[in-house]
C-alpha positions as CSV (number, residue, x, y, z in Angstrom):
1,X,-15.0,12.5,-3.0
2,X,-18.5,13.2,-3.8
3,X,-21.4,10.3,-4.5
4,X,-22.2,8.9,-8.4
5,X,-25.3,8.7,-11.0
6,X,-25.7,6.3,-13.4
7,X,-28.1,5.4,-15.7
8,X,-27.9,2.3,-17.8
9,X,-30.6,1.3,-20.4
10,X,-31.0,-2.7,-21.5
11,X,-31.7,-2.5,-25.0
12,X,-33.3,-5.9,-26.0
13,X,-36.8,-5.7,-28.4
14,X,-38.8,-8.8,-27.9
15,X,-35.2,-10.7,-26.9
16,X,-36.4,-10.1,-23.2
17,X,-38.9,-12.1,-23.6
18,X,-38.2,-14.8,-26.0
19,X,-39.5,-17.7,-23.9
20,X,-42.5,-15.8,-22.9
21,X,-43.5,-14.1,-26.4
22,X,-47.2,-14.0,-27.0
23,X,-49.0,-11.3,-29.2
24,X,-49.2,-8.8,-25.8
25,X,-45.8,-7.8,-27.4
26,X,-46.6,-7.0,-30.3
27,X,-46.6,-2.8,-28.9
28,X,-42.8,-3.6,-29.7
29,X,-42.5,-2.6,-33.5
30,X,-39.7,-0.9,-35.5
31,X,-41.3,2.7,-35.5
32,X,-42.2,2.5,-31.8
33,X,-38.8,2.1,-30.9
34,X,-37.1,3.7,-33.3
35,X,-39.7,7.1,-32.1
36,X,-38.5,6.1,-28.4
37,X,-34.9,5.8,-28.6
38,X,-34.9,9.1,-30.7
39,X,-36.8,11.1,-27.8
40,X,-34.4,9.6,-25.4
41,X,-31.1,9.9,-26.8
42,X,-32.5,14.0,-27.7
43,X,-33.1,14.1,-23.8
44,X,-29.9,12.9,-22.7
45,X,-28.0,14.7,-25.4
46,X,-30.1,17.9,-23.9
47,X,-28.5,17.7,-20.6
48,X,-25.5,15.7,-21.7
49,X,-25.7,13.0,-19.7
50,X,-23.7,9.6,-20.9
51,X,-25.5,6.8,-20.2
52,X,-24.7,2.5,-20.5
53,X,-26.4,1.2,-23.4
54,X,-26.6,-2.5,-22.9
55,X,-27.4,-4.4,-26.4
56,X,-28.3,-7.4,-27.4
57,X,-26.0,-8.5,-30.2
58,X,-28.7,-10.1,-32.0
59,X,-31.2,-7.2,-32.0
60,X,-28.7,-5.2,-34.1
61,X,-27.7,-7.6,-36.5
62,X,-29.4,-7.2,-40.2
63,X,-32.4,-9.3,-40.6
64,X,-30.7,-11.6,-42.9
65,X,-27.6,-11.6,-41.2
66,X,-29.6,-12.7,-37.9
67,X,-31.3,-15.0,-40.0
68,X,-28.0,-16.7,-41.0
69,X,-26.4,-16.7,-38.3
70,X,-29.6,-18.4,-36.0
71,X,-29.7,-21.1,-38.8
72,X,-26.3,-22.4,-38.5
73,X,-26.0,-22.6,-34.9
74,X,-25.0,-26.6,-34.4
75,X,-27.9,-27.4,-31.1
76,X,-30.3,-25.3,-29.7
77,X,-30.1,-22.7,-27.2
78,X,-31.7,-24.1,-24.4
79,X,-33.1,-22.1,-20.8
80,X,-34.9,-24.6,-18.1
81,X,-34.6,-27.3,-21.0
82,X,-36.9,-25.5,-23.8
83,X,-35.4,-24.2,-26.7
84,X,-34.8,-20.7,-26.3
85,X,-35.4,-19.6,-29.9
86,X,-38.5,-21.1,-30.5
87,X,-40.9,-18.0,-30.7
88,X,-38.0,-15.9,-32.5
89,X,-38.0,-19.0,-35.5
90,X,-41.5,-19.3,-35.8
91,X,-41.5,-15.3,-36.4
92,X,-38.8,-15.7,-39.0
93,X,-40.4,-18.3,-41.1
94,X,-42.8,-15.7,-42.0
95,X,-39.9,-13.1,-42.4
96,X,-41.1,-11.1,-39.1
97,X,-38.0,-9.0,-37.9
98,X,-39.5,-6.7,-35.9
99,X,-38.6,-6.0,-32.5
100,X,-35.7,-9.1,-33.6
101,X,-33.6,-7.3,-35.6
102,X,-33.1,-3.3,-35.5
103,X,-30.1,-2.8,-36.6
104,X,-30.7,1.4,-37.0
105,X,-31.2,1.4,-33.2
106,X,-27.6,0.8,-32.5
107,X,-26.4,2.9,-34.8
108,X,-28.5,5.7,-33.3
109,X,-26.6,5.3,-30.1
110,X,-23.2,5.0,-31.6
111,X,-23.6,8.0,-33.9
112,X,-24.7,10.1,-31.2
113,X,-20.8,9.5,-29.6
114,X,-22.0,10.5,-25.8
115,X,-22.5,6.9,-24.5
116,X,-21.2,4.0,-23.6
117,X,-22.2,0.7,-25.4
118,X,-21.8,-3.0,-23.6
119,X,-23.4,-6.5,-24.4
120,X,-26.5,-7.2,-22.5
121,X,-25.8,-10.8,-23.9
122,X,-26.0,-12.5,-27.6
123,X,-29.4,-13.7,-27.5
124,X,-30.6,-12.6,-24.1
125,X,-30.3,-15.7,-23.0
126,X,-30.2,-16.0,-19.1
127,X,-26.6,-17.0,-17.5
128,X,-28.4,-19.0,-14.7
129,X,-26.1,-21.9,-13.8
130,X,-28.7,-23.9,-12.8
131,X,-31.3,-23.4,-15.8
132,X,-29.1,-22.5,-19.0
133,X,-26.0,-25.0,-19.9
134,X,-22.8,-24.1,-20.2
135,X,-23.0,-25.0,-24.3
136,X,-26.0,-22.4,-24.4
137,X,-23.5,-20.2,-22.7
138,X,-21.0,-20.3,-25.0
139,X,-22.8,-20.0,-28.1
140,X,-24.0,-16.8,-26.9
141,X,-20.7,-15.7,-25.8
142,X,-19.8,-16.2,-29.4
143,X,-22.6,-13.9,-30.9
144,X,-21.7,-11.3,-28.6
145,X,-17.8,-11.5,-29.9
146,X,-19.2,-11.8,-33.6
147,X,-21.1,-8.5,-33.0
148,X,-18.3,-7.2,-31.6
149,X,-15.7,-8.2,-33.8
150,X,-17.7,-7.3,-37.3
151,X,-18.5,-4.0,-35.9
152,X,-14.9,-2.8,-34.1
153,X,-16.8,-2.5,-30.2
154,X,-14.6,-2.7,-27.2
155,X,-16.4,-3.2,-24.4
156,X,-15.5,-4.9,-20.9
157,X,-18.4,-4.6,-19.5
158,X,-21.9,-7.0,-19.4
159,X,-25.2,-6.6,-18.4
160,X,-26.6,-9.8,-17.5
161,X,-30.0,-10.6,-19.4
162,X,-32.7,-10.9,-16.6
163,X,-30.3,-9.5,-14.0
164,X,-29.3,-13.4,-13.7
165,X,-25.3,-12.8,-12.4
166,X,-23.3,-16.9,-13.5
167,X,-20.6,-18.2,-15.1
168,X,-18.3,-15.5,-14.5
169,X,-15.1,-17.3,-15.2
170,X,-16.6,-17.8,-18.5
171,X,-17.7,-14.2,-19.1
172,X,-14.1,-13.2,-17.6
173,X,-12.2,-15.6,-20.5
174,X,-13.9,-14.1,-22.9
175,X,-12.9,-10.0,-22.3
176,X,-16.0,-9.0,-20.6
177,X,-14.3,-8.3,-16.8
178,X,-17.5,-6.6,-15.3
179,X,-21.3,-6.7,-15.0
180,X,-23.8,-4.3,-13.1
181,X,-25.1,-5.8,-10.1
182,X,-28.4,-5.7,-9.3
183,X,-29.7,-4.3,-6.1
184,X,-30.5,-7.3,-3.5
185,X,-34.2,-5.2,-3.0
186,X,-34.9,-6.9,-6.8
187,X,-33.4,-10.5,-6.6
188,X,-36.2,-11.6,-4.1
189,X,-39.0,-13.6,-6.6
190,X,-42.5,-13.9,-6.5
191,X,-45.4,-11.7,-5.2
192,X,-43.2,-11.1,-1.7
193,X,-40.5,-9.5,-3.9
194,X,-42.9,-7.1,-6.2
195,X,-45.0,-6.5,-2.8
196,X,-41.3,-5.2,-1.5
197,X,-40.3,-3.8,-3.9
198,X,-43.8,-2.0,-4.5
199,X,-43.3,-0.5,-0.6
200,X,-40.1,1.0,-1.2
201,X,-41.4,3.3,-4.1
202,X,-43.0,5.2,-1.2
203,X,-40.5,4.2,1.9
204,X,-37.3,4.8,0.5
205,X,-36.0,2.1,3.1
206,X,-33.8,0.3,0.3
207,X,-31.0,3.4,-0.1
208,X,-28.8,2.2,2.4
209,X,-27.8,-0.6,-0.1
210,X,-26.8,1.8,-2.7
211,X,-22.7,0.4,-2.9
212,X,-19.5,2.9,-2.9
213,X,-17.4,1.9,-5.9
214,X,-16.5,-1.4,-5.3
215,X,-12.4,-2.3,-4.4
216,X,-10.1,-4.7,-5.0
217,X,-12.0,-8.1,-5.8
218,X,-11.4,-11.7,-6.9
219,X,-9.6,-11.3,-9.9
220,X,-10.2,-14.8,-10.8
221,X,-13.7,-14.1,-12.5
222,X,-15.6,-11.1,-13.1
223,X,-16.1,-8.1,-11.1
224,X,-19.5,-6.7,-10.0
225,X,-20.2,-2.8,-10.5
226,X,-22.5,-0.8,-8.1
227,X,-25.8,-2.4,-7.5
228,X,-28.5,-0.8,-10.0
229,X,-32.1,-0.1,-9.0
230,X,-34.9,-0.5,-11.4
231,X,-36.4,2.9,-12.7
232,X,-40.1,2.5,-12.4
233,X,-42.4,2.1,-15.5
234,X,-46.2,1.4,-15.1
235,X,-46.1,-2.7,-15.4
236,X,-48.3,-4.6,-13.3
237,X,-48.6,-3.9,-9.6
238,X,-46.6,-0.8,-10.7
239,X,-49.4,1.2,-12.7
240,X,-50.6,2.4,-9.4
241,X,-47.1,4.2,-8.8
242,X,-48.0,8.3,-9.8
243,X,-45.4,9.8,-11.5
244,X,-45.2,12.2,-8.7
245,X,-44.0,9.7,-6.4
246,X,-41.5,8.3,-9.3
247,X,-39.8,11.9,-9.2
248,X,-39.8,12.1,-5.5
249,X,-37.8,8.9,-5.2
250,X,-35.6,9.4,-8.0
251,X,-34.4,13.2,-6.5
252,X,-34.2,11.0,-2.6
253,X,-31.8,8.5,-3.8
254,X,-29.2,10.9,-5.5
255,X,-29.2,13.1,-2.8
256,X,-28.9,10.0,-0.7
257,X,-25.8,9.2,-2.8
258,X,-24.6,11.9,-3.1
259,X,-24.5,13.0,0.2
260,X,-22.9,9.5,1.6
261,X,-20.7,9.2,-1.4
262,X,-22.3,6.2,-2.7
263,X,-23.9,5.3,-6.5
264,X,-27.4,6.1,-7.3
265,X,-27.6,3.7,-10.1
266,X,-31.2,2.9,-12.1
267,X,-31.7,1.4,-15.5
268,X,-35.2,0.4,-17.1
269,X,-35.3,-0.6,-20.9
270,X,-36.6,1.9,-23.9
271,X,-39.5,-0.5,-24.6
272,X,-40.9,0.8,-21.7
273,X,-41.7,4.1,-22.7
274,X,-43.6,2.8,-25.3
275,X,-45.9,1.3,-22.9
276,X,-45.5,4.2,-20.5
277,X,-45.3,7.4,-21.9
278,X,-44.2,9.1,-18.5
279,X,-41.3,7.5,-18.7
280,X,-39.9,10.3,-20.7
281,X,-41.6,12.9,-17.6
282,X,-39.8,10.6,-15.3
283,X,-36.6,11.0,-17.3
284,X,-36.2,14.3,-18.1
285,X,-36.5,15.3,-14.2
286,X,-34.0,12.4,-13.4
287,X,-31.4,14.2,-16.1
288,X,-32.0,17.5,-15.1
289,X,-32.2,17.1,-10.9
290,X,-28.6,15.0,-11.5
291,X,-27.3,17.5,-13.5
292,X,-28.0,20.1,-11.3
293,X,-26.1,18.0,-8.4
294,X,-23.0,17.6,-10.7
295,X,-22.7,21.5,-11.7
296,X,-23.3,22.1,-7.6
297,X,-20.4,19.4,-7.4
298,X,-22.1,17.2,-4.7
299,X,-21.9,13.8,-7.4
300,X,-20.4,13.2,-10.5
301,X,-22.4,11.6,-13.8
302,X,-20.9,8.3,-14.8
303,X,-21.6,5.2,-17.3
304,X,-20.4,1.7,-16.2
305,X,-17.3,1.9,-18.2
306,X,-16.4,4.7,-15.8
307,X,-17.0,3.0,-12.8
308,X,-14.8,-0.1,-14.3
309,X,-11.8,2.2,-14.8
310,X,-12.4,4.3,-11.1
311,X,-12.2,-0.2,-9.6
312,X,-9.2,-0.7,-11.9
313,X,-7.5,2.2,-10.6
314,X,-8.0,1.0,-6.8
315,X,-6.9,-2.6,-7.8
């Protein structure tokens, strides 16, 4: 059996940072993105490689659909007691949608036919048990099966905003029976986890905790996929990665994989390539080295839908 790839993409606008929103986001407009997720879904349609696109429900809901639907929520949606949706109400009073609602973006990925779509989440709130109640919870659980519902998706599969894993009985009740783990190199917080996870760019000393396919599991709640690794944009501390270094690393760890039959998994978010241009440097070279593994048949390509049915199958 050889090792895996996978890429998955979180697809959230200025959701992923709702509680944080300021006017240094404001890089996040409809023709930025839309100019992004075009170049990438050309690049992986190039090399034909089917990636996870994790969406927020509420970024691909029509403006006044969204709109509608955020006004008749019964109490707010609250994260470390603040009301989530502050920033995203104050924008809508003065009918500003974008980077809220892009609607065309999710039908770019679902017209293209290659990928995979899953719910990174109704409202990107974070499923943290101790910071989000289980109320919040629920309400965005409903979104997500609104979204779902109106626009025929069948998806088991979550991507937890902020890489924040709770609630997973919830989660499990409600269809979605797996999430992508995050790799334990990225839960630690604070300057000690950046300054870690800033070393390993160069060391490489965090592949041993790429995960086989998981096995049989607690059925009782949901099941985590292979731990994902984030690919590296220039943010913060990160700017001073080359993209040299990027490609080095990213060619390591799927040898790595593939060699001890293991998942090389990395996700980043489209945004980021707006702020980084090299992402789509970094991409392409990620794409083609994989591609070039698969056709040597040392790894196979797969989204987090086919891992979920390769766990099934071994359940």
């Amino acid at each position: 059996m050889p090792g895996y790839i996978s890429l998955s993409l979180d697809c959230e606008g200025k959701w992923g940072m709702s509680d944080q929103y300021s006017n240094s986001l404001e890089f996040i407009t409809s023709s930025k993105l839309s100019l992004v997720y075009s170049k990438i879904l050309k690049l992986l349609e190039k090399y034909q490689f089917p990636a996870t696109f994790g969406f927020v429900s509420g970024f691909c809901l029509e403006e006044d659909e969204l709109a509608e639907y955020i006004n008749k929520l019964e109490s707010p949606i609250l994260f470390e007691k603040k009301d989530w949706l502050y920033n995203l109400k104050s924008d809508f009073k003065s009918r500003r949608f974008e980077g809220w609602s892009e609607p065309t973006l999710f039908k770019m990925v679902q017209d293209s036919g290659l990928h995979h779509i899953c719910t990174h989440g109704g409202m990107h709130v974070p499923y943290s048990e101790r910071h989000t109640p289980i109320e919040s919870v629920i309400e965005d659980l409903k979104l997500i099966n609104y979204f779902h519902e109106t626009r025929n998706i069948l998806t088991s599969c979550i991507i937890f905003p902020r890489n924040q894993v709770g609630y997973k009985k919830d989660i499990l009740s409600r269809g979605l029976k797996f999430y992508r783990e995050i790799d334990d190199h990225e839960k630690t917080t604070g300057s000690i986890g950046k300054l870690i996870r800033f070393s390993n760019e160069f060391i490489n000393k965090d592949f041993n905790s790429f995960s086989s396919i998981p096995k049989n599991s607690d059925l009782s709640v949901a099941r985590p996929l292979s731990k994902s690794k984030f690919m590296n944009a220039k943010i913060g501390l990160r700017k001073k990665i080359s993209t040299k270094a990027t490609k080095k690393r990213h060619k390591q760890a799927m040898i790595f994989a593939s060699t001890n039959k293991r998942v090389a998994h990395f996700y980043t978010h489209p945004h980021n390539f707006i702020s980084d241009p090299s992402m789509f440097n970094k991409l392409e070279y990620f794409l083609k080295a994989a591609k070039n593994l698969e056709e040597e048949g040392f790894c196979r390509i797969i989204t987090m839908k086919d891992e979920a049915l390769l766990i099934e199958q071994n359940t």
